[in-house]
C-alpha positions as CSV (number, residue, x, y, z in Angstrom):
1,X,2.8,-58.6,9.3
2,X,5.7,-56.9,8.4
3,X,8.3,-56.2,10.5
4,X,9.8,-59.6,12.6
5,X,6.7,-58.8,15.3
6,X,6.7,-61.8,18.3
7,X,3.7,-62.2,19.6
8,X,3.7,-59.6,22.1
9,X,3.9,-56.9,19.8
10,X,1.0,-58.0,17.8
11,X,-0.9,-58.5,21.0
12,X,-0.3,-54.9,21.7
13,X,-1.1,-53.6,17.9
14,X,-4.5,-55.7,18.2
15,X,-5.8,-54.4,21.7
16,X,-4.4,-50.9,21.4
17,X,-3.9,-49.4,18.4
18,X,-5.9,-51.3,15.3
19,X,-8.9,-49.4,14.0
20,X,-11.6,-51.4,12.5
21,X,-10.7,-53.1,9.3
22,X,-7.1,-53.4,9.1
23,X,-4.8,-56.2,8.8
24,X,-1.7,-55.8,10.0
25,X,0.4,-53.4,11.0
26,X,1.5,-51.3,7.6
27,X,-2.2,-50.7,7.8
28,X,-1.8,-48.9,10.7
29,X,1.2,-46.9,9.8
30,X,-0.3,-45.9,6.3
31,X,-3.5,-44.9,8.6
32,X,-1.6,-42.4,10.4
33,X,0.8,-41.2,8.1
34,X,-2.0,-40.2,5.5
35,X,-4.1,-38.5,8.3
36,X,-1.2,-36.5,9.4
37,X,-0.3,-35.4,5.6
38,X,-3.6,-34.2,5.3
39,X,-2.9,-30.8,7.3
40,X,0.3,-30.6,4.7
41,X,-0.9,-27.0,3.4
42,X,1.1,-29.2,-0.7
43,X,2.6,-32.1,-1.6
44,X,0.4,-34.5,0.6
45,X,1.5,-37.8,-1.4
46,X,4.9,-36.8,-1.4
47,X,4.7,-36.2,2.9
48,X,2.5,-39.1,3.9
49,X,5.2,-41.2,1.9
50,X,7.8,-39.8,4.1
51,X,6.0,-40.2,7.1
52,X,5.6,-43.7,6.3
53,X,9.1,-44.7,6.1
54,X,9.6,-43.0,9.3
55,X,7.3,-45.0,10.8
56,X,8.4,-48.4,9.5
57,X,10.7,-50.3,11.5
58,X,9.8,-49.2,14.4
59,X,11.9,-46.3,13.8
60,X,9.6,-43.1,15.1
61,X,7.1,-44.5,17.4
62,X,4.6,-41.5,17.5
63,X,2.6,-41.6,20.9
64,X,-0.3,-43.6,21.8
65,X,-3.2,-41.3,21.3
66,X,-1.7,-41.1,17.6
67,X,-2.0,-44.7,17.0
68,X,-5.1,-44.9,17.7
69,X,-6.7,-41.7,16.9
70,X,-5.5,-40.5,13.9
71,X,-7.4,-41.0,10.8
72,X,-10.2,-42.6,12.8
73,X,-13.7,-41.2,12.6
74,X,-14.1,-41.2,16.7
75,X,-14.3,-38.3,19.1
76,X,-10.6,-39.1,20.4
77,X,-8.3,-36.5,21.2
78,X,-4.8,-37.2,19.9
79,X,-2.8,-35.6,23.0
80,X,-1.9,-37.9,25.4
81,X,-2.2,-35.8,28.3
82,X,-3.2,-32.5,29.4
83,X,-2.4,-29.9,32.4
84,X,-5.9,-28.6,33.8
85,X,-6.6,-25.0,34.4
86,X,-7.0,-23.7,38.7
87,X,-8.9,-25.3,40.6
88,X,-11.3,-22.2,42.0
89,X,-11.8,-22.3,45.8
90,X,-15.4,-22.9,45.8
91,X,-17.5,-25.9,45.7
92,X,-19.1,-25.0,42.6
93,X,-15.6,-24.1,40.4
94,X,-14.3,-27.7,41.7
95,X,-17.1,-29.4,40.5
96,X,-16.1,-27.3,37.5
97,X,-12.8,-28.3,37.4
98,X,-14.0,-32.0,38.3
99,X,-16.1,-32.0,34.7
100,X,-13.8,-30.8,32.7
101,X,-10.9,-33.0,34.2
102,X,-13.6,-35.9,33.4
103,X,-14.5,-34.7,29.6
104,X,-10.8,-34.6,28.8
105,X,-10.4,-38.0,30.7
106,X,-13.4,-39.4,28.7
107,X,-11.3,-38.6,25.4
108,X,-8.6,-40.4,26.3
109,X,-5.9,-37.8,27.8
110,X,-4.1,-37.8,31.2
111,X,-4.5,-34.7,33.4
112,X,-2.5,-33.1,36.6
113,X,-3.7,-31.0,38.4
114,X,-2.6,-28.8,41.1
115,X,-4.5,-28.7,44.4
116,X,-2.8,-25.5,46.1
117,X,-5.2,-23.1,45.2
118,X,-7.7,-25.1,47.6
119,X,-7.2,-23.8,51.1
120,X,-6.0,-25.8,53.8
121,X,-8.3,-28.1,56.2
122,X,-9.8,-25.8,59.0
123,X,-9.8,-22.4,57.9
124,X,-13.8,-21.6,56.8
125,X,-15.3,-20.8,53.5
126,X,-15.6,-17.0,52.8
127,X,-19.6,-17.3,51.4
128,X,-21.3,-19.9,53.2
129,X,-18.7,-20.0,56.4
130,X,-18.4,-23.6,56.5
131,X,-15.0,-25.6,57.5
132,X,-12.8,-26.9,54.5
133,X,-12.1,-30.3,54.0
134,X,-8.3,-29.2,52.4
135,X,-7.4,-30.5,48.8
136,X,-6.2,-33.9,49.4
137,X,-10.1,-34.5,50.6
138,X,-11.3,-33.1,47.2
139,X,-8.4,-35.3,45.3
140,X,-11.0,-38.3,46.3
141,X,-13.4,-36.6,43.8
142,X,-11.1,-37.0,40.9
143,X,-9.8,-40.6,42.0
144,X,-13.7,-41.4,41.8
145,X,-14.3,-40.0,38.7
146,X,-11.7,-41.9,36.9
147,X,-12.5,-45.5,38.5
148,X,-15.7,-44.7,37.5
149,X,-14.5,-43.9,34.0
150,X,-12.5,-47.2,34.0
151,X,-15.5,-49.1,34.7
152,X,-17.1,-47.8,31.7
153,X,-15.0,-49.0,29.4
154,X,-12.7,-45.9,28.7
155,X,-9.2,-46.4,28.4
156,X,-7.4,-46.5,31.0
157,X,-6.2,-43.0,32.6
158,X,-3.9,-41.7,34.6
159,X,-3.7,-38.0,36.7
160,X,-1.0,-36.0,38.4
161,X,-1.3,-34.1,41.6
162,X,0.5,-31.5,42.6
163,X,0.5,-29.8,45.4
164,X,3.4,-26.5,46.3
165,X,5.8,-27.4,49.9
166,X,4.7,-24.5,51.5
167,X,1.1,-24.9,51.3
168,X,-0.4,-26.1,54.9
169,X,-1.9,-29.4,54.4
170,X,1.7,-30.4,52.6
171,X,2.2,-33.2,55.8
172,X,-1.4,-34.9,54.7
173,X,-0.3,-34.9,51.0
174,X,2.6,-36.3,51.2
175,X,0.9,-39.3,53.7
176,X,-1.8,-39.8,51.4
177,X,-0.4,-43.1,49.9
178,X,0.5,-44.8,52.9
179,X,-3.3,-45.4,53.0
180,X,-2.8,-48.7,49.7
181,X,-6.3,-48.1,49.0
182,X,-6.0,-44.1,48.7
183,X,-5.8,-42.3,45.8
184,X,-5.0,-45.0,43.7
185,X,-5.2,-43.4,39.7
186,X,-3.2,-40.4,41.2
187,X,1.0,-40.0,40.6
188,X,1.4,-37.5,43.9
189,X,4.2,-34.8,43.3
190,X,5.6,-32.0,45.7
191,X,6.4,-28.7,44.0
192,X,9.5,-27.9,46.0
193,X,10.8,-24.3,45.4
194,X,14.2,-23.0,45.7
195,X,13.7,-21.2,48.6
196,X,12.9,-24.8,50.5
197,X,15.6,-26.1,49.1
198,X,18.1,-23.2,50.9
199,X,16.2,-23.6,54.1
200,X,16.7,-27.0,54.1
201,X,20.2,-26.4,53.0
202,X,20.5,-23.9,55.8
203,X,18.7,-26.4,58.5
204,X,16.1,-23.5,59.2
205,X,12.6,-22.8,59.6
206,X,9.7,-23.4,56.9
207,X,6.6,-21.3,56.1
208,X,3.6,-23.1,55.5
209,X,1.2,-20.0,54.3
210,X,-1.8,-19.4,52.5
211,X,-3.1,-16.6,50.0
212,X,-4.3,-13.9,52.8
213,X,-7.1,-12.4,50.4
214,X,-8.8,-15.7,49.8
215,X,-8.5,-16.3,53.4
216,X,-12.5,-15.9,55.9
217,X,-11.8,-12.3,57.6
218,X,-12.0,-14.7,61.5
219,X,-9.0,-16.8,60.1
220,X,-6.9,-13.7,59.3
221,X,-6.5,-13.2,62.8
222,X,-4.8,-16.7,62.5
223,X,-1.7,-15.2,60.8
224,X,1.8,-15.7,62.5
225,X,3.2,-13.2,59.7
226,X,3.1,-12.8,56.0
227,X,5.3,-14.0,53.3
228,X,5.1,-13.0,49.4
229,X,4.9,-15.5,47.0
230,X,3.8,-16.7,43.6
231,X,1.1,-18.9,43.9
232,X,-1.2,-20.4,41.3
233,X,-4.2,-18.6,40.3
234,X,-3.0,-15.7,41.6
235,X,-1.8,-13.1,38.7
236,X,1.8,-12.5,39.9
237,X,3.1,-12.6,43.8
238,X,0.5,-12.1,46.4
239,X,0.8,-11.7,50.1
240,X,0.1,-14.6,51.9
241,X,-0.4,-15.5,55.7
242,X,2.1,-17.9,57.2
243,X,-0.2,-20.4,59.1
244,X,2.6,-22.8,60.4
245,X,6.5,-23.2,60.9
246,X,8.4,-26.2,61.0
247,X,11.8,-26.9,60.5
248,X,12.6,-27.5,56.5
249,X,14.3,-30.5,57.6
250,X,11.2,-32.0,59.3
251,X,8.8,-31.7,56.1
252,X,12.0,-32.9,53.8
253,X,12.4,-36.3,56.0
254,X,8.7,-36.8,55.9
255,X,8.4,-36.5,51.9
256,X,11.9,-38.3,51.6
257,X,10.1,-41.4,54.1
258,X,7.2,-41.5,52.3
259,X,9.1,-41.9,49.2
260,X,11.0,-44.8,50.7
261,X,8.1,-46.2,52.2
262,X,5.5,-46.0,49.2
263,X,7.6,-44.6,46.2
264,X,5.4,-41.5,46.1
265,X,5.6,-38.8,45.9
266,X,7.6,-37.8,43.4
267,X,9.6,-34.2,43.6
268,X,9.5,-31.7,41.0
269,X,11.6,-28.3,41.4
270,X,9.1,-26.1,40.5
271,X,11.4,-22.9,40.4
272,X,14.2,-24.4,37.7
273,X,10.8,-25.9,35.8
274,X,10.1,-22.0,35.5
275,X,13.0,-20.4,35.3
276,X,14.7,-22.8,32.7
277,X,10.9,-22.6,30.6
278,X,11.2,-21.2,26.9
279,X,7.8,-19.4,27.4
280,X,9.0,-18.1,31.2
281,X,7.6,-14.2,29.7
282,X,3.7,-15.2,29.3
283,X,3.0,-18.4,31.6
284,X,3.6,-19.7,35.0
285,X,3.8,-23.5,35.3
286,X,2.2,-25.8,38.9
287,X,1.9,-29.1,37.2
288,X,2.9,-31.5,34.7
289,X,1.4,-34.5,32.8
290,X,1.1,-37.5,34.6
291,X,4.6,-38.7,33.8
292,X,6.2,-35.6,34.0
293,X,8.6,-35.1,31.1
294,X,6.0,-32.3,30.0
295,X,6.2,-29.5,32.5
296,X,2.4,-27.3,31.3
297,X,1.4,-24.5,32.1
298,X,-3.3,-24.4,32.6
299,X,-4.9,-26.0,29.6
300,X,-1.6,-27.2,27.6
301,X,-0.9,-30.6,26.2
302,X,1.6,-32.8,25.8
303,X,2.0,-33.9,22.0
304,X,4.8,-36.8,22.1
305,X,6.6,-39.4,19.7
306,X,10.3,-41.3,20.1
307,X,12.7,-42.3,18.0
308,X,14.0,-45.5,18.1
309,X,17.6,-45.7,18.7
310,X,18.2,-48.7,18.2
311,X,16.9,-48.4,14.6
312,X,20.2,-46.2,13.7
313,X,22.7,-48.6,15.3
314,X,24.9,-49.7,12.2
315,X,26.3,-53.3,12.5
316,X,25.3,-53.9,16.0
317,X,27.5,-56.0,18.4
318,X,30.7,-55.8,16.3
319,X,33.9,-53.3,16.4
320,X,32.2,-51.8,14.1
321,X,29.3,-50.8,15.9
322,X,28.0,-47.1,15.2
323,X,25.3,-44.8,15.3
324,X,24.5,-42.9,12.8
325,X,23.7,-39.4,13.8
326,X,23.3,-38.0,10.1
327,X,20.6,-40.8,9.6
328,X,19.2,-39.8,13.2
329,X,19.4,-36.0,12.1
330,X,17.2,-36.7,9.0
331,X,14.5,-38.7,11.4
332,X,14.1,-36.2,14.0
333,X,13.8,-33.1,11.5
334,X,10.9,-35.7,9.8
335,X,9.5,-36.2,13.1
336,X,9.3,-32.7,14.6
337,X,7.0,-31.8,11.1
338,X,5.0,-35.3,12.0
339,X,4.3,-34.1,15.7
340,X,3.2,-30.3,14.7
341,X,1.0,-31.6,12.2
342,X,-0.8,-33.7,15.2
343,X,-1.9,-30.3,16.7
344,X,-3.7,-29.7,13.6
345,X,-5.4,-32.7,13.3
346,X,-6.6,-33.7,16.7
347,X,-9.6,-32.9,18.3
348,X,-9.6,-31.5,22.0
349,X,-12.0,-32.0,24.6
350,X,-11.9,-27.9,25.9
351,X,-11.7,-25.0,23.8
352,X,-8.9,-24.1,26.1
353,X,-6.9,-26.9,25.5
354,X,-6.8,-25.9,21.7
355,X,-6.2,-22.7,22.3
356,X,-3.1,-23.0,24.4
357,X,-2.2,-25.8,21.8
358,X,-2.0,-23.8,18.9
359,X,-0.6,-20.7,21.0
360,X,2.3,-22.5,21.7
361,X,2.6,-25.8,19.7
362,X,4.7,-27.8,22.0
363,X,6.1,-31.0,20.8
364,X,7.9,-33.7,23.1
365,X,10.1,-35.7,20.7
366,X,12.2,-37.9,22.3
367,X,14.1,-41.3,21.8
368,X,13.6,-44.8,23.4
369,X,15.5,-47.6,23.3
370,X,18.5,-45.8,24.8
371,X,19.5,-48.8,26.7
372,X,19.3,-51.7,24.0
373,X,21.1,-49.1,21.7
374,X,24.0,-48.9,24.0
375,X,24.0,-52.8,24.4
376,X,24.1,-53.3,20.8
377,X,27.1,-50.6,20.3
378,X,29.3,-52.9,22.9
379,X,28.5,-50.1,26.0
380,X,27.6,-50.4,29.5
381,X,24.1,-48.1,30.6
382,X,26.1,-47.4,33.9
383,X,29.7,-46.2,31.9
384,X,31.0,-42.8,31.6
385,X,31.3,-43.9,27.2
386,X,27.5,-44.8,27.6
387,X,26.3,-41.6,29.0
388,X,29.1,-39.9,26.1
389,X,27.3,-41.6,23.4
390,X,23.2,-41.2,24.8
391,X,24.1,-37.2,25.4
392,X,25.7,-36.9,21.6
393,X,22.2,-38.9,20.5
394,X,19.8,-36.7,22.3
395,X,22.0,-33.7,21.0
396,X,22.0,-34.8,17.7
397,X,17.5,-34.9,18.0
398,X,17.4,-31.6,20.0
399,X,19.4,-29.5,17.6
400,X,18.0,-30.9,14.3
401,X,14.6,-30.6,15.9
402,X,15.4,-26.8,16.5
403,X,16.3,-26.5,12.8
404,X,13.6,-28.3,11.1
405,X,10.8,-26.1,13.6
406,X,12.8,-22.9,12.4
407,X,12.9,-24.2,8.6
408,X,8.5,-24.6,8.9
409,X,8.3,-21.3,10.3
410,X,8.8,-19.4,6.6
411,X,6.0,-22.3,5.3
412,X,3.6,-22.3,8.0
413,X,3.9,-19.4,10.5
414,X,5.8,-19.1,13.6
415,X,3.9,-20.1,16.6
416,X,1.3,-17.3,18.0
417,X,2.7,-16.8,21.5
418,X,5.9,-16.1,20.5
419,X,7.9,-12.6,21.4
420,X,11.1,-13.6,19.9
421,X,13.2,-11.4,22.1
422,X,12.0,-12.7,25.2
423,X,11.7,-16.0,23.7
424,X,16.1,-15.5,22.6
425,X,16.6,-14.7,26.0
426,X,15.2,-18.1,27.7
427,X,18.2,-20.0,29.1
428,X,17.5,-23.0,27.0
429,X,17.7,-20.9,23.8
430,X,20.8,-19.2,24.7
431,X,22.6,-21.9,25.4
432,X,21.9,-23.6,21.6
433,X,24.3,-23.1,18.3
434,X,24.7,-19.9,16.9
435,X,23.2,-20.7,13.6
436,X,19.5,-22.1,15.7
437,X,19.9,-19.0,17.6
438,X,20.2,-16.8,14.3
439,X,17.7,-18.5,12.9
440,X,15.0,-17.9,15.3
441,X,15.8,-13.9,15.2
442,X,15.5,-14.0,11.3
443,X,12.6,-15.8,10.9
444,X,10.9,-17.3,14.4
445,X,10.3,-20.9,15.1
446,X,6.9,-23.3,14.7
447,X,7.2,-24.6,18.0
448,X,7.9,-23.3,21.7
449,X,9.2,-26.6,22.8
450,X,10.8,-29.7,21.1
451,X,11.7,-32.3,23.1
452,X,11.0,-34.7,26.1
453,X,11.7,-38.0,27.5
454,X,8.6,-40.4,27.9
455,X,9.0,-43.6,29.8
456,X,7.0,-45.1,26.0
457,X,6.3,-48.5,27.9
458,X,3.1,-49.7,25.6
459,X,4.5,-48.5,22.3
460,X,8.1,-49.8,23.4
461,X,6.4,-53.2,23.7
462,X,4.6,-52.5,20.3
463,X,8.1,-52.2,18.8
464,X,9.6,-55.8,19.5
465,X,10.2,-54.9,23.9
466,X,12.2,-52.4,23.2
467,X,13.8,-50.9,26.5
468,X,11.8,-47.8,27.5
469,X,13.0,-44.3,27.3
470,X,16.1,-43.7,28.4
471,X,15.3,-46.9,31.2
472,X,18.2,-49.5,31.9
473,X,16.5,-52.5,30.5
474,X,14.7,-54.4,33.3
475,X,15.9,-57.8,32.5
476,X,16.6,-60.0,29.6
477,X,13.1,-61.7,30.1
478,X,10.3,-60.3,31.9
479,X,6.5,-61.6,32.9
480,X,3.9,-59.0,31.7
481,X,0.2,-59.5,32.0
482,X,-1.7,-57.9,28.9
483,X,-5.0,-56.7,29.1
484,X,-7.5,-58.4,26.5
485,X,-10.4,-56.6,24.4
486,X,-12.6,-58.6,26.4
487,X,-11.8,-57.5,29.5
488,X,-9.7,-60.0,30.5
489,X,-5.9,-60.3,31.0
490,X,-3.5,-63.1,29.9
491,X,0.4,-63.8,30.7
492,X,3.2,-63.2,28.7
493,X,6.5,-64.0,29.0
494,X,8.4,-61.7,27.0
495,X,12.5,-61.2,25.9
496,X,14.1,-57.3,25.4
497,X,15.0,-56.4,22.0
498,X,18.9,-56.1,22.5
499,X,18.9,-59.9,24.6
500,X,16.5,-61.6,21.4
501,X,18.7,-59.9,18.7
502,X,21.8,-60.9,19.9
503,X,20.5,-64.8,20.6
504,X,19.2,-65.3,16.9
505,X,22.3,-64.1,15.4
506,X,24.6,-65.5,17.7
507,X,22.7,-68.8,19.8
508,X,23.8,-69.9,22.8
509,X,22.7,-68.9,26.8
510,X,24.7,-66.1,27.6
511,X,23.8,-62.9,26.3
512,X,25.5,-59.8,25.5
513,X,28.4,-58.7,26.5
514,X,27.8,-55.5,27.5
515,X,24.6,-56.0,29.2
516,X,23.1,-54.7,32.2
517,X,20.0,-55.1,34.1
518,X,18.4,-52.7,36.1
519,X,19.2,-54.0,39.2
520,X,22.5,-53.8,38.6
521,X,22.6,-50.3,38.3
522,X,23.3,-48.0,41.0
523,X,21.5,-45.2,41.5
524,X,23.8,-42.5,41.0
525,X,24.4,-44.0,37.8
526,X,20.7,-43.9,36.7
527,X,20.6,-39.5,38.1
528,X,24.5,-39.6,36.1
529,X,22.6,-40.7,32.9
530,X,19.5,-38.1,33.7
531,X,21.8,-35.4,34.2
532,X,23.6,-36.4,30.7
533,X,20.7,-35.7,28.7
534,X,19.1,-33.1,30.5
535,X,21.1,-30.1,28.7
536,X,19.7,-31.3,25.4
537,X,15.7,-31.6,26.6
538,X,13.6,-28.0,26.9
539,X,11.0,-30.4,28.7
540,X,11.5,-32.9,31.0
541,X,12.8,-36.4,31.3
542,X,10.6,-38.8,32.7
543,X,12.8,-41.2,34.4
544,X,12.8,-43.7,37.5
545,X,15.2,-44.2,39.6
546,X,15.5,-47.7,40.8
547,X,17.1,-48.6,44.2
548,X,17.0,-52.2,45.9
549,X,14.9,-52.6,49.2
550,X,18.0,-52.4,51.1
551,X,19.5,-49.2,50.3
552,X,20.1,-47.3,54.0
553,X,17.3,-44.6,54.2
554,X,20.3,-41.8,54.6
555,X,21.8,-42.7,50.2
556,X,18.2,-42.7,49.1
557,X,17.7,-39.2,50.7
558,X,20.8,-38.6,49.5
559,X,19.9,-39.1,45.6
560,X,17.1,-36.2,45.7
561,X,19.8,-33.5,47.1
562,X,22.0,-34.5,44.1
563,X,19.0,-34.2,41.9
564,X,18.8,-30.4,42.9
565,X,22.7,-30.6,42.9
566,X,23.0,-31.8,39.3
567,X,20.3,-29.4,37.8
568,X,17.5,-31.6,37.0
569,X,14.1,-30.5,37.0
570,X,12.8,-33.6,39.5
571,X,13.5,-36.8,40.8
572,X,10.8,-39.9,41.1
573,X,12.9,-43.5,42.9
574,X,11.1,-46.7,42.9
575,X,11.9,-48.7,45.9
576,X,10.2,-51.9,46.5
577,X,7.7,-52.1,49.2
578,X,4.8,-53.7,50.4
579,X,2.4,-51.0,49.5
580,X,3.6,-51.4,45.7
581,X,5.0,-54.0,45.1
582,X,7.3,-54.6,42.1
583,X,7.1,-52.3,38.9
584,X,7.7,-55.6,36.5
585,X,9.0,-59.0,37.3
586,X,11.6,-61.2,35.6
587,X,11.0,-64.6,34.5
588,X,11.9,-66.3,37.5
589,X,9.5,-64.3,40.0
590,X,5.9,-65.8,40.6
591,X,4.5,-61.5,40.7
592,X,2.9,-60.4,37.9
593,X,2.5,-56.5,37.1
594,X,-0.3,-55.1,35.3
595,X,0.4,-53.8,32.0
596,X,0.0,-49.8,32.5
597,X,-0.4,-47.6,30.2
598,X,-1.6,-44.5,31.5
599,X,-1.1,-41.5,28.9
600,X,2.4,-41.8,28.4
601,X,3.7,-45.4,29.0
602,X,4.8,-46.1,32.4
603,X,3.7,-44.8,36.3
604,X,7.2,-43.5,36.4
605,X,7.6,-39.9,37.2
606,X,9.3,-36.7,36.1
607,X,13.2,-36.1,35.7
C-alpha cells in the first residue's frame, strides 16, 4: 500500500472501510473521490483528481460512513449520525419513533434522541388512563433494539439520550448508569438550561414541571404552580405545571456524583447550544449526535471529515518547525466542497432526514491530530503557546471554510433555509471577518454550518494512530483490541504517530521532547484547550476530559462550573471507575478496551 501503513492501519482499512475488490488503500481513496465528483454539476476529472490528493497522506480523513459508503452499490447512508424527530406521548408514536430510530440504525447512522416530551412516571395516560412508566423505562426499548441490531451483524451503533433538568423523572435519568448492565448502547446527557444554572448559582429552588396540556385532567389537580417554558414538541413556550421543587443544588450534586461515579452523564447547555445556533430563526435544538460536536435540530445529520494536522507540519521536531496555514487554507476550502457534495450523494434512511439535509447542508469539518501536531512543532498540549498555535489552526479551517461555502453559493445555490438577515445576525456570524460577513449579504452561503470537532478514533487509527481530535495523546503505546470480519477480536499493541516518527528518524528510548500524555494533563488544561478552539467551531467540540481516580469530588464539580464559565456549549470527564473501567490502556496495563467506533470515533461526549 501506499502510504508507510503499520499493521494497525491496514487492519482498520480491511475490516472497515474496503469495498469488495480492492487492493489497497489508493483504491479506496480513488473510490470515494470519484463518487463524490460525480455530483460536480463540470469538470468531474479535474475535481475527483483534487479530491484525491486531499485524501492522500492521510491528510483529510473524510468520516467513516464515507469510507465505506461512497461509491458502493449498498443501501448505506453516508451520514454518520442523525438527531431523531419527538418522541410523541403515546404508545403508538414511540413505537413510531422506535422504527424509525431502528431504520436509520440499520443503515449505519447514530441517533439521539430526546426523552422529555414523554411524561414523567405516575401521572396517567390521557386516552386509555393508564399509569406511565416515565422515559428512562421506554429508553430500554431503544437499548434493545440496537443489541438486537448488533447481533445481526449491523455495524456497530451508538445513540444519545437527552433528557431537559427540569423535567420530573431528571433524578432516575441521571441514576440510570449506576445499574453496569443499564442502558448500555446509550451516551446519557442532561440538557441544563440557563435558568438552572442561575438557580444553582443563586443556591435556590428548582422547578421540575411538565407540559400542563398534555397532562390527564385528575393530574392537573397535581400542580404546585405553573412555569412557562420551551419545551420540545411544543411550537414555541407553553405553560407547564411544576410537579416538584428541590433545591438546584441538590439535582446538580446528584448529576455531578453520577458523573464521578460512572462518567455519565454528560452536560450539554442547551440554552448557549440555541442561542449561539446559526439557524436560531427557524429551529429549536434538544439533542445532539451521539458524540456531541453536532448540536441537531429533529431529523438533521451530522456530515463530518478532519484534517490532518500533522500533515501540514513543515520540518517537524526542529527550530524550524511550522505549520503551514496557507497549505491548511487550501485543504479546508477543498474539503468543505468534498463534505457538501456528500449530501448529494448519500442515501438517507427517512425522507425527513433528507429534507432537513438539503434544507440546511451542515458540514462538520474539523481537524485531528492536534496533539501529535503540537508534539512535532516542539509544544506542550498543556502550554499557553500550544493552545496559541491549535486556536490559529482551527481559525485558519473555520474562516477558509466560510469562504469556500460562500464562493459555491454563485455555482450551486445557497442553501434553502436560509434568511440571510436573520442568518447575519446569529452571534457566530457576527463575530467572523468583514469580508465573510460581506460575502454572505452579497451572495448567501452553501452551507448553514461548517465546522465541528469529532473525537475520529477509527479513522485516526486508519491514519498511522494518529492522536484523536483535539485529544492529548493517550500514551506513546497503547493495547487496542480490533474487532475481526469474522466476528472475532485480536490484540494489538500499537505506537502514536508523533512517538513512531520521532523514533525512526532519531532512534533511541526516549521520545520527544515536548511530549505529554494524557495523564499528565490537568484538567483545567484539557477545558483551557476546549475553550481555545471553541470561538472558531459553529458546532460543537467533542472532547473528554480526563481526571485521575483521585481527584477530590469538590475540583471535579468544579470543572463543569468553569465549563458554563468559559462559554462552552458542554462538558463530558472520564473518571476511572469500576462501572467503566479504563477508556484505553497503555502497554504496561493487563486491561484491554474494545475498539469503539460508534458513529463518530470515540464514546466521548460533547464540548
Amino acid at each position: 500500500m501506499n502510504d508507510h501503513q503499520p499493521t494497525i492501519s491496514r487492519l482498520v482499512w480491511e475490516t472497515r472501510y474496503r469495498a469488495e475488490g480492492e487492493a489497497d488503500l489508493d483504491a479506496t481513496r480513488q473510490r470515494v473521490a470519484r463518487a463524490l465528483a460525480s455530483v460536480e454539476p463540470a469538470e468531474r476529472e479535474i475535481w475527483a483528481a483534487r479530491y484525491l490528493d486531499l485524501l492522500e497522506g492521510f491528510r483529510f480523513l473524510p468520516g467513516g460512513r464515507i469510507l465505506t459508503g461512497a461509491g458502493v452499490d449498498r443501501d448505506l447512508t453516508l451520514l454518520n449520525c442523525f438527531v431523531m424527530g419527538p418522541i410523541p406521548d403515546d404508545l403508538a408514536g414511540i413505537f413510531e419513533a422506535l422504527r424509525d430510530a431502528a431504520l436509520t440504525m440499520q443503515q449505519g447512522g447514530g441517533v439521539g434522541c430526546d426523552f422529555s416530551t414523554l411524561r414523567p412516571s405516575g401521572l396517567r395516560g390521557q386516552r386509555i388512563g393508564g399509569i406511565a412508566s416515565g422515559p428512562v423505562s421506554f429508553m430500554g426499548l431503544w437499548d434493545s433494539m440496537c443489541a438486537t441490531l448488533l447481533s445481526t451483524g449491523v455495524r456497530r451503533g451508538a445513540m444519545m439520550g437527552t433528557l431537559r433538568c427540569d423535567h420530573p423523572d431528571i433524578e432516575a435519568f441521571v441514576d440510570a448508569k449506576r445499574d453496569a448492565t443499564a442502558l448500555r448502547n446509550f451516551n446519557l446527557s442532561v440538557l441544563v438550561t440557563d435558568d438552572f444554572m442561575r438557580a444553582l448559582a443563586a443556591d435556590g429552588p428548582w422547578d421540575l414541571v411538565f407540559p400542563f396540556e398534555q397532562m390527564a385532567p385528575r393530574d392537573r389537580a397535581r400542580a404546585l404552580s405553573r412555569r412557562t417554558r420551551a419545551w420540545p414538541g411544543c411550537d414555541g413556550p407553553v405553560s407547564c405545571a411544576v410537579l416538584h421543587t428541590l433545591p438546584a443544588r441538590d439535582l446538580w450534586t446528584r448529576i455531578m456524583r453520577a458523573a464521578y461515579d460512572t462518567a455519565e452523564p454528560g452536560v450539554l447547555f442547551i440554552d448557549r447550544i440555541n442561542a449561539e445556533n446559526n439557524l436560531a430563526y427557524r429551529e429549536r435544538i434538544f439533542a445532539t449526535n451521539p458524540c456531541g460536536e453536532i448540536p441537531l435540530p429533529s431529523w438533521g445529520a451530522c456530515d463530518l471529515g478532519a484534517l490532518n494536522l500533522t500533515a501540514f507540519v513543515r520540518e517537524p521536531f526542529t527550530e524550524s518547525a511550522a505549520l503551514d496555514l496557507n497549505v491548511l487554507a487550501d485543504a479546508a476550502g477543498v474539503a468543505t466542497r468534498m463534505l457538501d457534495a456528500v449530501i448529494d450523494l448519500s442515501r438517507f434512511p427517512l425522507p425527513a432526514q433528507a429534507e432537513q439535509a438539503r434544507g440546511s447542508r451542515r458540514i462538520g469539518l474539523g481537524i485531528t491530530g492536534l496533539a501529535d501536531a503540537l508534539i512535532m512543532l516542539g509544544l506542550r498540549y498543556d502550554s499557553p503557546a500550544a493552545r496559541d498555535r491549535a486556536a490559529e489552526a482551527m481559525r485558519t479551517v473555520c474562516h477558509a471554510a466560510y469562504r469556500a461555502s460562500i464562493a459555491l453559493a454563485p455555482e450551486k445555490g445557497p442553501f434553502p433555509y436560509l434568511v440571510r438577515d436573520a442568518y447575519l445576525a446569529a452571534p457566530f456570524i457576527r463575530g467572523l471577518p468583514a469580508d465573510i460577513r460581506a460575502g454572505i449579504a452579497a451572495g448567501g452561503i452553501r452551507n448553514s454550518h461548517l465546522t465541528a470537532i469529532a473525537p475520529t478514533g477509527t479513522i485516526s487509527l486508519l491514519a498511522n494512530n494518529l492522536s484523536g481530535g483535539i485529544e492529548p495523546v493517550f500514551s506513546r503505546v497503547q493495547r487496542r483490541t480490533i474487532r475481526r470480519l469474522d466476528g472475532g477480536s485480536g490484540r494489538h499493541r500499537v505506537e502514536d504517530f508523533a512517538a513512531r516518527l520521532w523514533r525512526e528518524r532519531f532512534g533511541g528510548r526516549s521520545g520527544p521532547p515536548a511530549f505529554v500524555a494524557a495523564h499528565e494533563v490537568a484538567p483545567e488544561d484539557h477545558l483551557a484547550m476546549q475553550a481555545a478552539i471553541q470561538p472558531y467551531v459553529d458546532n460543537a467540540i467533542s472532547k473528554t476530559i480526563n481526571v485521575p481516580a483521585w481527584i477530590p469530588f469538590e475540583a471535579f464539580e468544579r470543572l463543569y462550573r468553569r465549563a458554563y464559565d468559559l462559554g462552552l456549549k458542554g462538558c463530558t470527564t472520564f473518571r476511572p471507575n469500576p462501572v467503566t473501567g479504563q477508556i484505553l490502556s497503555d502497554d504496561l496495563e493487563s486491561r484491554t478496551p474494545d475498539e469503539t467506533d460508534p458513529c463518530c470515533g470515540s464514546e466521548s461526549d460533547v464540548g
